[in-house]
DRENLOVO-332940 format. One line per field, with one value per residue (C-alpha): residue number from 1; residue in one letter; chain; x, y, z. Coordinates in Angstrom, 2 decimals. Each point is the difference from the previous one (the first is absolute). Layout:
num <- NUM; ...
residuo <- A; ...
cadena <- A; ...
xx <- X; ...
yy <- Y; ...
zz <- Z; ...
REM end
This chain:
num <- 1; 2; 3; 4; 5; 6; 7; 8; 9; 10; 11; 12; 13; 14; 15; 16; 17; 18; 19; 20; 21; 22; 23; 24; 25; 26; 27; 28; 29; 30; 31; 32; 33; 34; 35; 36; 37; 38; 39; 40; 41; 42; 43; 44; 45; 46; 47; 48; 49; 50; 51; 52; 53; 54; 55; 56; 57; 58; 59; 60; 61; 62; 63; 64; 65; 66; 67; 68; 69; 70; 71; 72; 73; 74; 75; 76; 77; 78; 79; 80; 81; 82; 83; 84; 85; 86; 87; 88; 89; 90; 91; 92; 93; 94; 95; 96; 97; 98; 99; 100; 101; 102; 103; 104; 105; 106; 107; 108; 109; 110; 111; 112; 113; 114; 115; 116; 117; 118; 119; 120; 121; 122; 123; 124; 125; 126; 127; 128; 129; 130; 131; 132; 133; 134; 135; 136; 137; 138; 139; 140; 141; 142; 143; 144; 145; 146; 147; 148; 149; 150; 151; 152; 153; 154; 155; 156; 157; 158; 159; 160; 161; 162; 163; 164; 165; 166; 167; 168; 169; 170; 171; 172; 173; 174; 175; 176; 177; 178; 179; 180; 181; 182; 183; 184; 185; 186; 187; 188; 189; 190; 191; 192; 193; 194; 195; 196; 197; 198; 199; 200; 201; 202; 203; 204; 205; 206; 207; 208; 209; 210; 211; 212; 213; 214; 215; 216; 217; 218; 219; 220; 221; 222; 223; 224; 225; 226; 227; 228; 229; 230; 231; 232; 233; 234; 235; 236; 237; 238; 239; 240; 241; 242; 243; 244; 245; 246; 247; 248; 249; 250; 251; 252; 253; 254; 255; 256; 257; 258; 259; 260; 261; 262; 263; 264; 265; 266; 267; 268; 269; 270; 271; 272; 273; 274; 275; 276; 277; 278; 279; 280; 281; 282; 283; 284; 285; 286; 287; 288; 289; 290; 291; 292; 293; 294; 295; 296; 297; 298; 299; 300; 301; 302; 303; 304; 305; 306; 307
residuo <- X; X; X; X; X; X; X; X; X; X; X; X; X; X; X; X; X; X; X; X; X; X; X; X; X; X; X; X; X; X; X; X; X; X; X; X; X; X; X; X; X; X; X; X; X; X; X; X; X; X; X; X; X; X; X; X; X; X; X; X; X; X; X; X; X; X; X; X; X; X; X; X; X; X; X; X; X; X; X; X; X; X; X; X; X; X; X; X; X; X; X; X; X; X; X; X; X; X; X; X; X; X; X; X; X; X; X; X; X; X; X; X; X; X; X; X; X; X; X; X; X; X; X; X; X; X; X; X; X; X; X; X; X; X; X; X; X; X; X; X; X; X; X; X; X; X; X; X; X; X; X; X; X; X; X; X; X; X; X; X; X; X; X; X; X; X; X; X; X; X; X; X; X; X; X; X; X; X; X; X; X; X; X; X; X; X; X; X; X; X; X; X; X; X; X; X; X; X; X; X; X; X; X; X; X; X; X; X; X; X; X; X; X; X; X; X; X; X; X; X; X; X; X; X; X; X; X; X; X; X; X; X; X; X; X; X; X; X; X; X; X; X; X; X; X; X; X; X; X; X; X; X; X; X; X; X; X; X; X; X; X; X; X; X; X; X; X; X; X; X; X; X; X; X; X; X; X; X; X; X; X; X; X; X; X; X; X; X; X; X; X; X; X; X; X; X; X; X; X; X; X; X; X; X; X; X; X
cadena <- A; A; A; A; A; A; A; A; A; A; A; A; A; A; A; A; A; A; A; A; A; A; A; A; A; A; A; A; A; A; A; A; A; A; A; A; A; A; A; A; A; A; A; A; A; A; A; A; A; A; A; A; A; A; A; A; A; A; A; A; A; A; A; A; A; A; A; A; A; A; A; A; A; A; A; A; A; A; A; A; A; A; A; A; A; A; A; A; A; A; A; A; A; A; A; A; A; A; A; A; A; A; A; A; A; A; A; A; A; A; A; A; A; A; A; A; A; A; A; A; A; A; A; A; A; A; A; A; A; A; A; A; A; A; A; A; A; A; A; A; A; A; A; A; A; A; A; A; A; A; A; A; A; A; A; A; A; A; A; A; A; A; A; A; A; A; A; A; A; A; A; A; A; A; A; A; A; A; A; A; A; A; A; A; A; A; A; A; A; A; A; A; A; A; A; A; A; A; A; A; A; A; A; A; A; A; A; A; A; A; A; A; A; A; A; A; A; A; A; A; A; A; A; A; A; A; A; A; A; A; A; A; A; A; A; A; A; A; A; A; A; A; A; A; A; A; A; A; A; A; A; A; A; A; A; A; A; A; A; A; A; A; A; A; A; A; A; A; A; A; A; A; A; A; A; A; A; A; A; A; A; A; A; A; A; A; A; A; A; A; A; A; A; A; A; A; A; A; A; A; A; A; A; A; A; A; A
xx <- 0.00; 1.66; 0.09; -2.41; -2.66; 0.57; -0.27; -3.03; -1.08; 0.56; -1.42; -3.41; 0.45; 0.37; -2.89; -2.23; 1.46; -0.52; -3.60; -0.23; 1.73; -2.04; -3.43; 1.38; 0.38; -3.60; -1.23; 1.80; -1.33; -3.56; 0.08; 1.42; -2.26; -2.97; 1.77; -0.38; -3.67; -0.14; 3.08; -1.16; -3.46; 1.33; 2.49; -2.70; -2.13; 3.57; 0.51; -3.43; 1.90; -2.34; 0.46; 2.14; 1.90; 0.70; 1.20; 1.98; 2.00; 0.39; 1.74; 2.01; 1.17; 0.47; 1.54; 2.57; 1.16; 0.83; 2.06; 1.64; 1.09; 0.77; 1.99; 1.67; 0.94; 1.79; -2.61; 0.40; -2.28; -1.92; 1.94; -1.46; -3.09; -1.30; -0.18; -1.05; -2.74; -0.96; -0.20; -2.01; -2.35; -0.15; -0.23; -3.44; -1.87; 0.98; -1.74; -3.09; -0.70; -0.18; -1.49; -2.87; -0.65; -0.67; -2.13; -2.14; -0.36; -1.21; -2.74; -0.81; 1.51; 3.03; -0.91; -1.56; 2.70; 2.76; -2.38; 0.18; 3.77; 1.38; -1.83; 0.09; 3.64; 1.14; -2.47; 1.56; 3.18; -0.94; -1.68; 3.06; 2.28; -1.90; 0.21; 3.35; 0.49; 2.03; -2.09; -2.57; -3.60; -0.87; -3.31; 1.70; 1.03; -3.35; -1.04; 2.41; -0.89; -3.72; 0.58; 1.69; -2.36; -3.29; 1.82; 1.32; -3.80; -1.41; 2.93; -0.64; -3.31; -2.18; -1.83; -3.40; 0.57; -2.99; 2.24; -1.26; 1.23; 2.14; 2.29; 0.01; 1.27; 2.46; 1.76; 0.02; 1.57; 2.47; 0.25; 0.95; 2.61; 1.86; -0.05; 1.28; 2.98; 0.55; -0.08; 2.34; 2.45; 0.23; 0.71; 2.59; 2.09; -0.14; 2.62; 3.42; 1.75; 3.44; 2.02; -2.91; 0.10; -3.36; -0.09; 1.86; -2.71; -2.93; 1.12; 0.77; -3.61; -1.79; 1.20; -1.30; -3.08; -0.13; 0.38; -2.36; -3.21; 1.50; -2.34; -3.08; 0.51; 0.30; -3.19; -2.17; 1.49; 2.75; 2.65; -2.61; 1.89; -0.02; 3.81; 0.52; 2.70; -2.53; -0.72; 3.11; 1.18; -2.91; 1.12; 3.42; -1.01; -2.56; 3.18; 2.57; -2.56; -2.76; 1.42; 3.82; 0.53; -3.04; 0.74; 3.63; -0.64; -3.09; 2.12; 3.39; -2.87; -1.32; 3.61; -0.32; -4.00; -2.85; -1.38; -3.94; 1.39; 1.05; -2.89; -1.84; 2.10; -1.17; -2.98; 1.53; -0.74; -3.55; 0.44; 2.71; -1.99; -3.56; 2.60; 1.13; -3.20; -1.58; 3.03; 0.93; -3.22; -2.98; -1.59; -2.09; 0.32; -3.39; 0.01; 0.20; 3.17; 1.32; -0.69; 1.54; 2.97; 0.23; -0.39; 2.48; 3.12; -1.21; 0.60; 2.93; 1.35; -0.47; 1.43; 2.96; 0.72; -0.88; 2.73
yy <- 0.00; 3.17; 3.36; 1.79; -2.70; -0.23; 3.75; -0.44; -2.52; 2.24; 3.06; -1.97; -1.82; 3.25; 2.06; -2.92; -0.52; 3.79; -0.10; -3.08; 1.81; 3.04; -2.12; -1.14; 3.13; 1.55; -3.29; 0.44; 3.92; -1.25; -2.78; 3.09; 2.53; -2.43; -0.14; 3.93; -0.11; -1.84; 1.62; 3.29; -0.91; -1.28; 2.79; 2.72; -1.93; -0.29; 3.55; 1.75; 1.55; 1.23; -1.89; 3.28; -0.20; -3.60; 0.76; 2.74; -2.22; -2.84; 2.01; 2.14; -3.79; -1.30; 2.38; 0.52; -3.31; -0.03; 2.90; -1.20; -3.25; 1.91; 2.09; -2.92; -2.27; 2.80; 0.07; 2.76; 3.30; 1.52; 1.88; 2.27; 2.01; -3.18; -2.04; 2.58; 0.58; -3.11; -0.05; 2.92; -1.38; -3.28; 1.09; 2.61; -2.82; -2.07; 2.56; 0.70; -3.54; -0.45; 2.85; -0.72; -3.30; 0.55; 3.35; -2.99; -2.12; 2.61; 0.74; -3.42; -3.17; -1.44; -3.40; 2.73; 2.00; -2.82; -1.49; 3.07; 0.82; -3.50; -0.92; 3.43; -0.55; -2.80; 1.94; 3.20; -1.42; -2.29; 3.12; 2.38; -3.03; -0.46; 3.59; 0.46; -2.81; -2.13; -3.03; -1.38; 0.15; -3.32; -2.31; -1.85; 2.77; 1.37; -3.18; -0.79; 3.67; -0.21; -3.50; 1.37; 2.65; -2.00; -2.11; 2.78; 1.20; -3.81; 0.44; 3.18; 0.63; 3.54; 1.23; 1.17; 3.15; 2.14; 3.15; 2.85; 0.29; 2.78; -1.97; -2.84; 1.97; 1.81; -2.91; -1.81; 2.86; 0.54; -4.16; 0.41; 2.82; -2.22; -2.92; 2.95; 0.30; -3.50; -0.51; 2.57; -0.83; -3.14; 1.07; 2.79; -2.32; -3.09; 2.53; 0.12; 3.53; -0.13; 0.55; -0.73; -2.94; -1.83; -0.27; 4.11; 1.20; -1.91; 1.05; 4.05; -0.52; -1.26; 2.60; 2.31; -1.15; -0.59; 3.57; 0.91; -2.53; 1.95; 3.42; -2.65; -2.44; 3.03; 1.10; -3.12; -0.72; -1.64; 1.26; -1.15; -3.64; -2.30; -1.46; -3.51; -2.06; -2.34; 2.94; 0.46; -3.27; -0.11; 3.58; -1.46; -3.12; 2.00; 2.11; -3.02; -2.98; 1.86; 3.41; -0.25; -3.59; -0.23; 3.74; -0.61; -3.62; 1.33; 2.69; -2.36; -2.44; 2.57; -0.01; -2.77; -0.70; 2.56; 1.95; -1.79; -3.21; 1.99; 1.63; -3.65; -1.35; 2.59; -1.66; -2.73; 2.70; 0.05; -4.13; -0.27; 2.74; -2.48; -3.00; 1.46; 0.95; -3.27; -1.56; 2.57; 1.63; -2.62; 1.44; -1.66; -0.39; -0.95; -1.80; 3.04; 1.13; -3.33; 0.09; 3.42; -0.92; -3.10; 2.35; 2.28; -2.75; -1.24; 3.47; 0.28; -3.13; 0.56; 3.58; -1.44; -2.58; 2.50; 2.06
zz <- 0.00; -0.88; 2.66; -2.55; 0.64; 3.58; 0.34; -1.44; 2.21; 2.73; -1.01; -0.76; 3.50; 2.32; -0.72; 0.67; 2.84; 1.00; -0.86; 2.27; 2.79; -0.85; 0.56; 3.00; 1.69; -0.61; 0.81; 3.07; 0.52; -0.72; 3.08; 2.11; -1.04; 0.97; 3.68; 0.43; 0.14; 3.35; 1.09; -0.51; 1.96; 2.60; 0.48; 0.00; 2.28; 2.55; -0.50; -0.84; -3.40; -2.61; -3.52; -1.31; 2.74; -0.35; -3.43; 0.60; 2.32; -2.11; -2.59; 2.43; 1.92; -3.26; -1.79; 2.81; 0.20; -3.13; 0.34; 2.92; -1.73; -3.06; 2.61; 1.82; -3.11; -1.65; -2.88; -2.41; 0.33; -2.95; -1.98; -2.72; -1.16; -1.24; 3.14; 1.79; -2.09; -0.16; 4.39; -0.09; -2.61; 1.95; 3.39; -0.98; -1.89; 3.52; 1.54; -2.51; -0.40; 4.02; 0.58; -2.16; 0.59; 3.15; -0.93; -1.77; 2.69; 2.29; -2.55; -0.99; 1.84; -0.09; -2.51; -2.38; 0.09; -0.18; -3.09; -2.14; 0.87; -0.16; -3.16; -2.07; 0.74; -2.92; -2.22; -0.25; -0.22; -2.83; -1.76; 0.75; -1.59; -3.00; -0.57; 0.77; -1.94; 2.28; 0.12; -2.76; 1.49; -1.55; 0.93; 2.61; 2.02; -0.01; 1.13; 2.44; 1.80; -0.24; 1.64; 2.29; 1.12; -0.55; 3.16; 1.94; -0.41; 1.43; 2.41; 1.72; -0.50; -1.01; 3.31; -0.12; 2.05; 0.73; -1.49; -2.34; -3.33; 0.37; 2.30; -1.66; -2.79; 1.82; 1.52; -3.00; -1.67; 2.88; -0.13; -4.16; 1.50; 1.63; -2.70; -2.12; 2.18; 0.62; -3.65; -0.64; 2.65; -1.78; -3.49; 1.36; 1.94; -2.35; -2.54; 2.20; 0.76; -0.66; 3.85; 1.57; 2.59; 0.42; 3.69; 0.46; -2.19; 1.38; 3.59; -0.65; -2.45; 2.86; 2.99; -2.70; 0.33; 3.36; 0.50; -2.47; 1.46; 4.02; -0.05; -1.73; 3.13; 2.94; -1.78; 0.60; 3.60; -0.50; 2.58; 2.73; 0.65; 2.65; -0.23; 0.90; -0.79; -1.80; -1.86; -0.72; -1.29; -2.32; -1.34; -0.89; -1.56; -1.95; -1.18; -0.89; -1.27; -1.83; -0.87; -0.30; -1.05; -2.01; -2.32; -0.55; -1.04; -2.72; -1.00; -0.60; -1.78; -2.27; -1.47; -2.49; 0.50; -1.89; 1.83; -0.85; 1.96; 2.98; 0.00; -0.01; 2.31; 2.40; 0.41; 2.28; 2.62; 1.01; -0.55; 2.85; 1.82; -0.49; 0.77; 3.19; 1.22; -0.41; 2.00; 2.53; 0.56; -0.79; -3.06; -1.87; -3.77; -2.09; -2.89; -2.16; 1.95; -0.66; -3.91; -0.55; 2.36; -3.00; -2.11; 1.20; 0.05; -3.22; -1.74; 1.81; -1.09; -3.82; 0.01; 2.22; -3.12; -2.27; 1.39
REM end
């Protein structure tokens, strides 16, 4: 075999091995993300923090970690226009897309808000991709999203809220908002800045927001605490596991995956979150839960092998 052929080889051999890798890692910040729902509960119940003020610290713990071990393992710092650009950008969309999820739930309910976030998600990405032209919109990705949603719809469930049409309205608009941000979060970070370290710039992004969500959570209450040191392990493990963990590995995964799959495999949140609260909590799931958690996995599985 001559070096020309097994250069070849190689070159063919590494990027599917990246993609794998890639996969990996948002599968990874999917099972994560699904942990922060009960994390984030239970904190606010330790600590009596409103839901702004529960995000506002998750991004300020988990941004600073990140710094910190950027800081102790001698990481590089952003350098450049670019990269800092590119942490301000990420850090306000942070903010925006918390901010206004959580304007949604407080007009709707948290599984109607979660729905129209979670699933509007892969469908603005797909759209933004087909117009940007970075991924053919063919008939099985349109399937493979609408399969996805009809079980994420079976899965969560659409309350029948006794709520006026204006606020329906509003919190689904404020609930779009933040799929809007989510969305473009993901299509920002899945093109690489050049000098820009994942974890610095998800860390110094992060803080950013942090101190951007601050004056939203003193508004609704939030510096009236009760500190415990229950309270206070639950705030760090919301930081590492579900915020700093989970972001730097779907940001390192949108590398060599598109940005649609990410998207998709974002959905493994709310089915870890409906996992854990069947085990840990005793929910019950009905036999439409169950089909759209099928569902769910099942679209999961063919955009995984897709990908």
């Amino acid at each position: 075999m001559t070096d020309t052929q097994i250069s070849e080889i190689s070159s063919s051999v590494r990027p599917r091995t990246g993609e794998r890798n890639g996969l990996r890692l948002l599968v990874l910040a999917g099972i994560l993300w699904g942990t922060g729902g009960l994390t984030g509960s239970l904190l606010a119940r330790s600590t009596g923090l409103t839901s702004a003020a529960v995000a506002a610290c998750r991004l300020g713990v988990g941004g600073l970690l990140l710094v910190l071990f950027v800081l102790v393992s001698g990481r590089a710092m952003p350098k450049g226009r670019a990269a800092w650009t590119r942490i301000v950008t990420l850090g306000l969309l942070a903010a925006e897309f918390q901010a206004s999820y959580f304007a949604a739930v407080e007009r709707v309910s948290v599984s109607l808000a979660t729905l129209l976030t979670i699933g509007a998600s892969p469908v603005l990405v797909l759209i933004a991709e087909g117009v940007l032209g970075r991924r053919r919109t063919g008939p099985r990705a349109l399937a493979t999203v609408l399969l996805a949603i009809t079980g994420l719809t079976l899965l969560i469930g659409v309350p029948n809220g006794e709520r006026d049409l204006t606020t329906l309205l509003s919190g689904a608009g404020f609930a779009l908002l933040a799929a809007g941000g989510f969305a473009t979060m993901t299509l920002v970070g899945s093109r690489p800045v050049k000098d820009l370290d994942d974890l610095a710039g998800t860390g110094l992004a992060f803080t950013l927001g942090a101190v951007v969500l601050a004056p939203l959570a003193i508004a609704g209450g939030g510096q009236s605490i009760t500190a415990t040191w229950s309270g206070l392990g639950l705030l760090v493990l919301l930081g590492v596991g579900p915020t700093a963990i989970a972001y730097a590995a779907y940001f390192r995964g949108l590398r060599t995956s598109a940005a649609g799959t990410a998207a998709l495999m974002a959905l493994l949140e709310p089915l870890v979150g409906t996992a854990l609260s069947v085990l840990i909590l005793g929910d019950r799931l009905g036999m439409a839960g169950t089909a759209g958690a099928a569902l769910l996995v099942l679209a999961l599985v063919v955009e995984a092998k897709r990908a």
